[in-house]
LUMRODREN-608958 format. One line per 8 residues: number of its first residue (from 1); their letters; for each residue x, y, z of N, C-alpha, C. Coordinates in pm, 1 decimal. Layout:
REM LUMRODREN-608958
NUM	a	X,Y,Z,X,Y,Z,X,Y,Z | ...
***
This chain:
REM LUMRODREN-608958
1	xxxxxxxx	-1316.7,-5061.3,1924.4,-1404.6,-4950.9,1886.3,-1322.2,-4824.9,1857.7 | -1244.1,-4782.0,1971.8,-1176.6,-4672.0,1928.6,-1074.4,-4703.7,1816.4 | -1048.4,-4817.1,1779.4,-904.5,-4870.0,1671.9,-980.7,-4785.6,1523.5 | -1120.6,-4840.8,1574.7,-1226.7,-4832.7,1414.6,-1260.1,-4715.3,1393.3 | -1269.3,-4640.0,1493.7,-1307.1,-4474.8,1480.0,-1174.4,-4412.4,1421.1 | -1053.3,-4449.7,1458.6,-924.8,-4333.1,1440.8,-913.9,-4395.7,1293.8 | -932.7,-4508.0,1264.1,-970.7,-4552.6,1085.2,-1000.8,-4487.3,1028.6 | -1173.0,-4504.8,1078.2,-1232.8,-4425.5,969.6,-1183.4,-4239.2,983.6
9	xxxxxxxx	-1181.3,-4184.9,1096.0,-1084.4,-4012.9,1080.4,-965.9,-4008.7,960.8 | -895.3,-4161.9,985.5,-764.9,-4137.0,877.8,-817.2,-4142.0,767.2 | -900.6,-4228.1,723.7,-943.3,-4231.5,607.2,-1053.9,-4100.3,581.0 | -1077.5,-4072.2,656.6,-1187.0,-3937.4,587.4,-1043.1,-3822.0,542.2 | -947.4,-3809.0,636.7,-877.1,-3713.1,648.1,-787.4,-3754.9,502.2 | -756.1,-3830.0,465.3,-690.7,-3905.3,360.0,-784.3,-3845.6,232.4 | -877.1,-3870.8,199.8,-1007.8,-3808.9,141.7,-1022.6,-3695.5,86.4 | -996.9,-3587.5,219.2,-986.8,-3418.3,223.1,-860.2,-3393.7,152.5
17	xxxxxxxx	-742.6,-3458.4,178.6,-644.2,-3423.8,169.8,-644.3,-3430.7,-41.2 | -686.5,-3561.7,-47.1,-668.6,-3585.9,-228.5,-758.6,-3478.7,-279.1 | -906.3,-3488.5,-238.5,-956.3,-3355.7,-252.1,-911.6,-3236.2,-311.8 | -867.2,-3198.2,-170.3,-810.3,-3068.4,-218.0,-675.0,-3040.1,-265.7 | -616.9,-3193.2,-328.8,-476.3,-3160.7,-413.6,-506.3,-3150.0,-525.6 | -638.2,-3212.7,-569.0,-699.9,-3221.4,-711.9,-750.5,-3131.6,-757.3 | -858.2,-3019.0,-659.3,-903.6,-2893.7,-662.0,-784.3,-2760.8,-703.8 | -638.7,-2794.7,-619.9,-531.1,-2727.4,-621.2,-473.0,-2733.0,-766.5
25	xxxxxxxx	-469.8,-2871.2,-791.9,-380.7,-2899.5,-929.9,-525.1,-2826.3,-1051.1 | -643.7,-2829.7,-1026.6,-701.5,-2799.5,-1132.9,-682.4,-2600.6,-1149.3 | -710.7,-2550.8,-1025.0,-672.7,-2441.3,-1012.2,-527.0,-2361.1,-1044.0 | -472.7,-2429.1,-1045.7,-294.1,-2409.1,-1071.6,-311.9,-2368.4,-1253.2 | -412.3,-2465.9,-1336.5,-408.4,-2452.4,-1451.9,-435.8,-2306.0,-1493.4 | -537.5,-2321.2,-1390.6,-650.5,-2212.4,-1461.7,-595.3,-2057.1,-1391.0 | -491.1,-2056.3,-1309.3,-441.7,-1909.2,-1258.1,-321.6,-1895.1,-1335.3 | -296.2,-1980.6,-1377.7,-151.5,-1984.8,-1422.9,-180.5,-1910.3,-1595.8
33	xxxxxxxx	-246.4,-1926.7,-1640.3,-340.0,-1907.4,-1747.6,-399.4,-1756.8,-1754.7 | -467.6,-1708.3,-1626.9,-569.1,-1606.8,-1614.2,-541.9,-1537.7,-1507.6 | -483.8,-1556.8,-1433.0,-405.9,-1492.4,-1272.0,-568.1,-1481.4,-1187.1 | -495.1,-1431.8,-1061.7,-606.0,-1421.4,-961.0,-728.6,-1354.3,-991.9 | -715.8,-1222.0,-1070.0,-803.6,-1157.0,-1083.1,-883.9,-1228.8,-1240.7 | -856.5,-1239.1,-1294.0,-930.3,-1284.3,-1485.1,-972.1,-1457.9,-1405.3 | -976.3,-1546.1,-1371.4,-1021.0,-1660.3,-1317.2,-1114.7,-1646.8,-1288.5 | -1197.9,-1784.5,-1316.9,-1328.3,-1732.4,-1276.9,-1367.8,-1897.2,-1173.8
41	xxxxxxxx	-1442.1,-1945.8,-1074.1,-1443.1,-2021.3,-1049.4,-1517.5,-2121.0,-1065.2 | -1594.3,-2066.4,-1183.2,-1689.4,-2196.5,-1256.8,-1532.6,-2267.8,-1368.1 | -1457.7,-2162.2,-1381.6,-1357.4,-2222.2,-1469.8,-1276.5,-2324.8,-1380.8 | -1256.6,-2293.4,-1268.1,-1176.5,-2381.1,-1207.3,-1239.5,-2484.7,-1190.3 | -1407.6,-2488.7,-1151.7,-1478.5,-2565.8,-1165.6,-1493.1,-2707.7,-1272.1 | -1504.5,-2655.5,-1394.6,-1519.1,-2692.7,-1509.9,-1355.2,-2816.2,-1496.2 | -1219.0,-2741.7,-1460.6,-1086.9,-2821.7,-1508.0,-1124.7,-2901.3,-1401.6 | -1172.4,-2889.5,-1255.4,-1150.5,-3028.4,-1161.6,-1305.3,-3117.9,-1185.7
49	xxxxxxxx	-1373.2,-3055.8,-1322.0,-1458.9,-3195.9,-1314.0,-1561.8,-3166.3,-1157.8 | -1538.9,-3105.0,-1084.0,-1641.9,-3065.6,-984.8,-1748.0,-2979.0,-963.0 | -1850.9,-2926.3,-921.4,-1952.9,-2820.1,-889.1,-1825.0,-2729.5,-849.7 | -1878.5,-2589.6,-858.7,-1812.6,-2465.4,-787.2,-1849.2,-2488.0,-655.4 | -1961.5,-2533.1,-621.7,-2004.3,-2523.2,-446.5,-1931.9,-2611.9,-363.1 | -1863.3,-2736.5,-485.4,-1760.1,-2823.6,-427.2,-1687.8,-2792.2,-376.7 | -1597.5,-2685.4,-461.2,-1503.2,-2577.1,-445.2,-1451.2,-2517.2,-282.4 | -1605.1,-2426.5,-287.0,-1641.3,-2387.5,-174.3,-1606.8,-2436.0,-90.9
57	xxxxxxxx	-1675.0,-2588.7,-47.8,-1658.7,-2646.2,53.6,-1534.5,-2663.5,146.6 | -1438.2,-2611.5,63.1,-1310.9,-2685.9,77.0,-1230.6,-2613.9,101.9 | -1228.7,-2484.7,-4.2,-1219.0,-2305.3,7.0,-1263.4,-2209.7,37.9 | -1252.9,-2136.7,133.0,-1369.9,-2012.1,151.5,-1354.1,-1933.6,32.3 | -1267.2,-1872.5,0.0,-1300.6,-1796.8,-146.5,-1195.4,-1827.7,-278.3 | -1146.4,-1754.5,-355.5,-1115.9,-1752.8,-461.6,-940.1,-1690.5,-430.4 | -912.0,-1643.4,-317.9,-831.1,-1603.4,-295.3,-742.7,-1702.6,-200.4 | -797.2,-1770.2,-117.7,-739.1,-1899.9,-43.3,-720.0,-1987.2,-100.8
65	xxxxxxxx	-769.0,-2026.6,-229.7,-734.7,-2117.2,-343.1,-655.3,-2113.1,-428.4 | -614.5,-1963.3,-459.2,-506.0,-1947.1,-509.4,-400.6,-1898.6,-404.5 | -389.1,-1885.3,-288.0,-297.1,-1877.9,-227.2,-256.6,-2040.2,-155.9 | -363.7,-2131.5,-175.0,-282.9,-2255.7,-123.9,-249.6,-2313.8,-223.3 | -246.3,-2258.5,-360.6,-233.3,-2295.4,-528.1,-60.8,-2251.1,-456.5 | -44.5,-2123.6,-468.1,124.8,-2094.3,-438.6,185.4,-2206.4,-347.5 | 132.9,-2174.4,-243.4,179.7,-2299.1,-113.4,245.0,-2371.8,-171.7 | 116.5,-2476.5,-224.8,163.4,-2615.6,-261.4,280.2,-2574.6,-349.4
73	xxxxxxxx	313.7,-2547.6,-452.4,393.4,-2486.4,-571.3,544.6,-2482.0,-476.0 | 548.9,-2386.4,-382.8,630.3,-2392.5,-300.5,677.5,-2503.6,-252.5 | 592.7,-2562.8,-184.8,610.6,-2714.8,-126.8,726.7,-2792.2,-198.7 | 680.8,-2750.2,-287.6,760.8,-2869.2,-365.2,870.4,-2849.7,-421.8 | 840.7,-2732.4,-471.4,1010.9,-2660.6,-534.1,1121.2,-2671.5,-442.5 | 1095.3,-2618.8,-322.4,1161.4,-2638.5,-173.6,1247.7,-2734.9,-104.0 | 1164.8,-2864.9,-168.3,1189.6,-2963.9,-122.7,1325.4,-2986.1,-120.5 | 1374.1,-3054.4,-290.0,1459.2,-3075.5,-362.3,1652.2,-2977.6,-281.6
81	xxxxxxxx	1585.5,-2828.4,-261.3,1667.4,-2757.9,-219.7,1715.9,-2789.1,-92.8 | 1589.8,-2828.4,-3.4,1622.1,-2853.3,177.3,1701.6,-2971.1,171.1 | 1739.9,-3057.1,70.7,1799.2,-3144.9,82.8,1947.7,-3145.2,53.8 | 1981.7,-3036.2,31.4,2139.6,-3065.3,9.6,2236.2,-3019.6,147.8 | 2319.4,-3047.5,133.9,2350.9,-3056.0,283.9,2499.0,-3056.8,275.0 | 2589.3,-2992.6,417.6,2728.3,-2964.5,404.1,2791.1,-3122.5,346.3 | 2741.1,-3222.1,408.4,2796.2,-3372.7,393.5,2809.3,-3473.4,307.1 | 2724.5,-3371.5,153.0,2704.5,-3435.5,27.2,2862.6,-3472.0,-31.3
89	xxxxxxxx	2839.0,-3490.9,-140.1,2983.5,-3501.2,-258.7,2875.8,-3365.7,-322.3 | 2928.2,-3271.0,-311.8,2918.1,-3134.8,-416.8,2827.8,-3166.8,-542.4 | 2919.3,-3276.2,-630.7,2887.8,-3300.4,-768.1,2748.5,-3363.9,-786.5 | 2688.2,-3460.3,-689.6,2645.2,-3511.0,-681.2,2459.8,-3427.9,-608.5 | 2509.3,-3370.1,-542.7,2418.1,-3282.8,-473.0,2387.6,-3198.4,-549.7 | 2431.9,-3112.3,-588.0,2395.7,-3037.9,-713.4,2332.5,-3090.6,-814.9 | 2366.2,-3205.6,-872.6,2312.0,-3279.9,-1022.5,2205.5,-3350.7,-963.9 | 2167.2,-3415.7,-862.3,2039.9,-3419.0,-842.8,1963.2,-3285.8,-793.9
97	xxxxxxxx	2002.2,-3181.9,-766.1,1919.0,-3071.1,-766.4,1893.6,-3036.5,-898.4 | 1981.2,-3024.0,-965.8,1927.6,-2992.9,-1083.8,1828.8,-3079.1,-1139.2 | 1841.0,-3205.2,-1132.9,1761.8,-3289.2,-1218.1,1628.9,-3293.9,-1145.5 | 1612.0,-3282.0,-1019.0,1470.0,-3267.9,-960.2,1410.9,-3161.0,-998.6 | 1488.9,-3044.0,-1046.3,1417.8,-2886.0,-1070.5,1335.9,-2929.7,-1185.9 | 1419.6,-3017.7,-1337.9,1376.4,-3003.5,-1414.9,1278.3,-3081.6,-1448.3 | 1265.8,-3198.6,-1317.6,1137.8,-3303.4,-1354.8,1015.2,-3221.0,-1286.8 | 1045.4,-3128.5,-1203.8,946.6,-3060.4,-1161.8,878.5,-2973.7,-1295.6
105	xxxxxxxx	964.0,-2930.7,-1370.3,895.3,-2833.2,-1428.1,864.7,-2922.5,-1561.8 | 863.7,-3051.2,-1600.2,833.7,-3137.7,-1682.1,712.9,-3107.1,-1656.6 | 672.2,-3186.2,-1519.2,556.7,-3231.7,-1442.5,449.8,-3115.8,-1452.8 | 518.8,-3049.4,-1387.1,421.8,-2918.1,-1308.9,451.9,-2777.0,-1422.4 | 451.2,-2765.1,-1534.6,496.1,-2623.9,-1595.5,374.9,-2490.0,-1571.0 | 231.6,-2557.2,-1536.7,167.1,-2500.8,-1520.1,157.7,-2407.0,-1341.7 | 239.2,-2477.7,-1268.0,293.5,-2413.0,-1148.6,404.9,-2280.9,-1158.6 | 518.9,-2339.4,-1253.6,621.9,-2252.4,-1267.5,555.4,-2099.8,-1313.8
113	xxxxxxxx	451.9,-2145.1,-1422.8,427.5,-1981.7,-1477.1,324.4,-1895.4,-1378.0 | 266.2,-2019.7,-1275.3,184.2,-1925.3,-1173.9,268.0,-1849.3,-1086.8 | 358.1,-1953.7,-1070.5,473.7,-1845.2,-981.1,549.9,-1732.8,-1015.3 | 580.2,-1738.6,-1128.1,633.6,-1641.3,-1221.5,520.2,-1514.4,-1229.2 | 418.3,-1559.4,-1296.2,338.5,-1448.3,-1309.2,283.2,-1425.5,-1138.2 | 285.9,-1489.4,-994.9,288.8,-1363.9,-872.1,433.5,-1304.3,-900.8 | 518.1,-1316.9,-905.8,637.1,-1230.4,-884.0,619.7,-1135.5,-985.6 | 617.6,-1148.0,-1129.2,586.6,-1046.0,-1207.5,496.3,-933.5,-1129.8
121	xxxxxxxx	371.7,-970.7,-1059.5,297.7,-891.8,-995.8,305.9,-796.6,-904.3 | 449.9,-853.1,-804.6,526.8,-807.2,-713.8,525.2,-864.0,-590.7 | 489.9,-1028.1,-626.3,451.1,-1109.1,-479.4,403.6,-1095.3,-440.5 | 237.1,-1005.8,-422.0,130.6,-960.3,-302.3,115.6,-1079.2,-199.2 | 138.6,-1216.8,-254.5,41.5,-1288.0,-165.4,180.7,-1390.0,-105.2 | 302.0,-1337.2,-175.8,391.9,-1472.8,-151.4,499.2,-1357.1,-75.2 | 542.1,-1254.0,-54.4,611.9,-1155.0,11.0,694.8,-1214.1,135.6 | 539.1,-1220.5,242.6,566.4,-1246.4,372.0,663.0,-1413.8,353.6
129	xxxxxxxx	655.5,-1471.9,296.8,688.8,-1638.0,243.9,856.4,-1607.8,175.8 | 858.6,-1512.2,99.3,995.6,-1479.6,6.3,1092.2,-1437.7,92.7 | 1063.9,-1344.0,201.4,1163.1,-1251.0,308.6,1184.4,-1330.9,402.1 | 1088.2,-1459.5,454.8,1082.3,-1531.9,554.2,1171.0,-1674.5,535.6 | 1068.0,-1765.9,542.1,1121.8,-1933.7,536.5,1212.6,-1903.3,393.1 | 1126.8,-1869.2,285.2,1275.0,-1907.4,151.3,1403.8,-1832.4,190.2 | 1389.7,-1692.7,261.1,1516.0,-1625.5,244.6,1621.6,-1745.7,339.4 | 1583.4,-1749.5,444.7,1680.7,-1824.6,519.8,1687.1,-1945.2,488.8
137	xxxxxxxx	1590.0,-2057.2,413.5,1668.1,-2158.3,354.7,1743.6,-2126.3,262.4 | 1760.1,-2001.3,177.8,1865.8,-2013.9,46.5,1968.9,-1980.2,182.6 | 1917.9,-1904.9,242.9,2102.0,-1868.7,318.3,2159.8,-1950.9,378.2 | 2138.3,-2052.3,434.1,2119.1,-2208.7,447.5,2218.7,-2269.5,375.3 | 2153.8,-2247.8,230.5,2244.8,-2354.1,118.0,2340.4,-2254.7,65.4 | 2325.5,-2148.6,72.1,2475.2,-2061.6,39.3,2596.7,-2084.3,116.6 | 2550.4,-2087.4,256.1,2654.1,-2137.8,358.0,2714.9,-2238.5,308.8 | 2651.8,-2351.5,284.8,2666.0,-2529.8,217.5,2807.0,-2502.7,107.8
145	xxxxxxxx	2750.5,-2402.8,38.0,2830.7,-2419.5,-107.4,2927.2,-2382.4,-34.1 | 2942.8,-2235.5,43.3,3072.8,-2193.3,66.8,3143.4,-2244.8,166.1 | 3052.2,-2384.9,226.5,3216.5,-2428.4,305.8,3236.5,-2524.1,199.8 | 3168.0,-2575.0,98.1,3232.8,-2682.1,-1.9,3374.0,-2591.0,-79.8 | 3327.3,-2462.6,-102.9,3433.9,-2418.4,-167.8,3574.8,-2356.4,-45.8 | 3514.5,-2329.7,42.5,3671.6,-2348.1,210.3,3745.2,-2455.1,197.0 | 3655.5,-2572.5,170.2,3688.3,-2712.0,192.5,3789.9,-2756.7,34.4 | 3773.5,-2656.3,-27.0,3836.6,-2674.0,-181.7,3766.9,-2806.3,-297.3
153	xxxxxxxx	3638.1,-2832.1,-212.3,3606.4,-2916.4,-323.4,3504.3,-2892.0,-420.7 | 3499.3,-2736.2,-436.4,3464.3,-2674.1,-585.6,3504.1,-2571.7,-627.5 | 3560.6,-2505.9,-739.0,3576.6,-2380.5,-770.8,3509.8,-2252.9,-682.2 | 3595.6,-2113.5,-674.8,3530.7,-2008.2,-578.8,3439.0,-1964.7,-686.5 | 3298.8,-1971.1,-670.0,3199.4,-1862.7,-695.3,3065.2,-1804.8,-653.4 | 2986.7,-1744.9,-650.9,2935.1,-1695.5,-618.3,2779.2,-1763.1,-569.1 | 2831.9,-1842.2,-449.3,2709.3,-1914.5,-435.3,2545.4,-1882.4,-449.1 | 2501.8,-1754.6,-416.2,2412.4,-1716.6,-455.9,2326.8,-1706.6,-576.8
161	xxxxxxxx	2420.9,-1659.4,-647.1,2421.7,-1636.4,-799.4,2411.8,-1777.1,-871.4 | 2466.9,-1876.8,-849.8,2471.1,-2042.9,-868.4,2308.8,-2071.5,-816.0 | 2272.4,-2058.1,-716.7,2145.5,-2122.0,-696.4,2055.6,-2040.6,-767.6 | 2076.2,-1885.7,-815.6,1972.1,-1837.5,-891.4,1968.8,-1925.3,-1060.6 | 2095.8,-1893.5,-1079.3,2139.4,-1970.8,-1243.2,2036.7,-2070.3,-1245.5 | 2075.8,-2199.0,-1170.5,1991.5,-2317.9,-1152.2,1817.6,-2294.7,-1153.9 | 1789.7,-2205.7,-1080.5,1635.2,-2169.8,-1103.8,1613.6,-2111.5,-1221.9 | 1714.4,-2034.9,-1295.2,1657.4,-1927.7,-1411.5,1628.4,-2040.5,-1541.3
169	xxxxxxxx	1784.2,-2131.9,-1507.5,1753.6,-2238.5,-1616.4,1635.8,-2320.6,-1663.8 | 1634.9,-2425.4,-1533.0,1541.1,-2510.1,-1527.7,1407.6,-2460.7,-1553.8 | 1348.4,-2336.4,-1496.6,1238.5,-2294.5,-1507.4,1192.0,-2227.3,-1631.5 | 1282.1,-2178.5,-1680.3,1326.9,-2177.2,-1852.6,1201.5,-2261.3,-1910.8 | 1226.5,-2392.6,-1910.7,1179.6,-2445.0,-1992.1,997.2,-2497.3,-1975.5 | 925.9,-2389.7,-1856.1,831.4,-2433.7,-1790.8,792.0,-2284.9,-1830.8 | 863.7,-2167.6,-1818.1,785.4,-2027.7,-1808.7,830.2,-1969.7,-1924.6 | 849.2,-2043.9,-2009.1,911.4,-1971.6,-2183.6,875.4,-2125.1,-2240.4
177	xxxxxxxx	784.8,-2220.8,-2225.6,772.2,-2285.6,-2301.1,716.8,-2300.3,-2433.9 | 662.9,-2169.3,-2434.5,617.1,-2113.6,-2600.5,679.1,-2074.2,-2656.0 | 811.3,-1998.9,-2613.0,921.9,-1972.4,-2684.2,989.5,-2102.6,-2732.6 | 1051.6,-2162.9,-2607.1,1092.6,-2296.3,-2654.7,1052.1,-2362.1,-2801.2 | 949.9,-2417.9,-2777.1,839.0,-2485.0,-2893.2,869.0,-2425.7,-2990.3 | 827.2,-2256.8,-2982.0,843.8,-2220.7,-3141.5,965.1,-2228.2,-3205.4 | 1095.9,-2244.6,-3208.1,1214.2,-2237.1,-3209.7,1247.9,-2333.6,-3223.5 | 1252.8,-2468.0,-3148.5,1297.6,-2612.2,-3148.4,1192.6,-2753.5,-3175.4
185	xxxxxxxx	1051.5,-2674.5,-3145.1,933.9,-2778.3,-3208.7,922.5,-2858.1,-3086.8 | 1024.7,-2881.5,-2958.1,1044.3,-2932.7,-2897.9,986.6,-2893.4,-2767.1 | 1004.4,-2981.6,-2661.8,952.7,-2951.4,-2481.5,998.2,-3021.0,-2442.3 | 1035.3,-3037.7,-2301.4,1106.3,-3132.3,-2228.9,1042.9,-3260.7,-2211.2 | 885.2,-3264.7,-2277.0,771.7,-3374.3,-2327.7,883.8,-3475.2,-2384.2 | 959.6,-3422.2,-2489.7,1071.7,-3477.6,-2541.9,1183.7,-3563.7,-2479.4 | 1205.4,-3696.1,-2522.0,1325.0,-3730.0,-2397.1,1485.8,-3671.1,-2437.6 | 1486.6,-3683.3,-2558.0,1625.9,-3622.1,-2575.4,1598.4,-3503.8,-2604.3
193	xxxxxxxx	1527.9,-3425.4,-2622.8,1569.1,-3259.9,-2576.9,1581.0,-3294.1,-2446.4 | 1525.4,-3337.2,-2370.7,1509.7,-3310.7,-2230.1,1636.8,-3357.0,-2157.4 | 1664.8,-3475.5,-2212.4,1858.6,-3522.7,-2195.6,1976.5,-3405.1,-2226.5 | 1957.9,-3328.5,-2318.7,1997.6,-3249.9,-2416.5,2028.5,-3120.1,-2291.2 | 1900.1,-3087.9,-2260.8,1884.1,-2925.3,-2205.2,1958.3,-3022.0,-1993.8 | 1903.9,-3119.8,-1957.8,1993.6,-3137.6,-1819.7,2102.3,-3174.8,-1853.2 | 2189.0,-3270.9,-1960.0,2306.3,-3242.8,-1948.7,2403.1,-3112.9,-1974.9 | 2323.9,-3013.2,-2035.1,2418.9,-2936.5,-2095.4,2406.0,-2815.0,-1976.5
201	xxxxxxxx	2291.6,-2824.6,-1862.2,2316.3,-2730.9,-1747.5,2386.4,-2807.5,-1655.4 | 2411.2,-2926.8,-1629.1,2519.9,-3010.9,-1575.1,2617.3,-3032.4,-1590.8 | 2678.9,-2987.4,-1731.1,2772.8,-2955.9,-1759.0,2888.6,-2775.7,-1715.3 | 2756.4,-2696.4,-1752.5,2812.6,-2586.3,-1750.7,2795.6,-2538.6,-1587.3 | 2684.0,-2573.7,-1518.0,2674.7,-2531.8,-1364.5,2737.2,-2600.7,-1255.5 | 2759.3,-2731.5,-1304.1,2835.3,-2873.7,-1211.5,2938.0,-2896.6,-1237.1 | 3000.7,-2946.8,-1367.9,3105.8,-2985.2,-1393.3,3242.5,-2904.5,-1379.2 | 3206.0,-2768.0,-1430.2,3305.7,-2678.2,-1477.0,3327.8,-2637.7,-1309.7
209	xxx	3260.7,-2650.4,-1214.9,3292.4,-2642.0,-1049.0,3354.3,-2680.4,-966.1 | 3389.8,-2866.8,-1040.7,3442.2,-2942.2,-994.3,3566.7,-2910.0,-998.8 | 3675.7,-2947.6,-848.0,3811.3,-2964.2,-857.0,3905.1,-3066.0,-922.4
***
């Protein structure tokens, strides 16, 4: 009896959870598009295919929805980064960072420009999040680089500045993708642009590092 009850909890909880990634991903479109304030939540409504009261259920307002819209966004960008570590091969750690940034912003471009446009704003809602957990994981992986470069197994530079490069790039092609397009006809939709634009930041951010 109790085996069948903690079942069915996982499975309801399993439920909530897709729920509200689907509610998140439809909302991501529509802020990314219209920001917090121009959104409306019959619109968000309308992209997840659900009632607004659905919404509700799930969100208390319009402002917790787009702040667990950032979250998630975070979540994930994050990830990729928490994973590199003093014990990697350099070359290797890096070029899959890079290459996870840019399948992210394949995937998700409609995240990158939500994030872009809070910071344009001045971070109101992501601040406490920027000074906090991100500051000390980048300081984290700055440490990383600079005992790789103590250790002599990459060129001296400016580790900081390296993990920004890597974000300015990759995200490039997610928060200027209208620029992109108009210019090359192209998107990372593309497989060889998309070969094109990660080897040639793997080249110039990875390779040229190597000892």
């Amino acid at each position: 009896m109790k085996d069948s009850v903690l079942k069915e909890e996982a499975e309801t909880s399993s439920k909530v959870l897709k729920k509200k990634a689907h509610i998140i991903n439809a909302a991501l479109i529509v802020f990314s598009q219209e920001g917090l304030n121009g959104a409306r939540m019959e619109r968000i409504a309308e992209e997840a295919n659900i009632s607004k009261s659905n919404i509700f259920y799930y969100f208390d307002s319009k402002e917790v929805l787009y702040i667990a819209a950032l979250e998630a966004v975070l979540s994930e960008w994050l990830s990729p980064l928490s994973n590199i570590n003093v014990n990697q091969d350099p070359r290797n750690a890096l070029k899959t960072y890079i290459e996870e940034k840019y399948k992210i912003s394949k995937k998700s471009p409609a995240a990158s420009r939500l994030y872009a446009l809070e910071i344009m704003q001045g971070a109101p809602h992501l601040m406490g999040v920027l000074k906090g957990p991100l500051r000390y994981l980048v300081r984290e992986k700055v440490a990383v680089i600079d005992g790789w470069i103590a250790d002599n197994k990459i060129k001296s530079v400016s580790a900081i500045h390296l993990i920004f490069h890597i974000w300015a790039v990759t995200q490039h092609y997610s928060d200027f993708s209208t620029q992109t397009e108009a210019i090359c006809n192209h998107s990372l939709r593309n497989k060889k642009f998309a070969n094109d634009a990660l080897n040639t930041s793997i080249q110039l951010l990875v390779d040229s590092l190597i000892i």
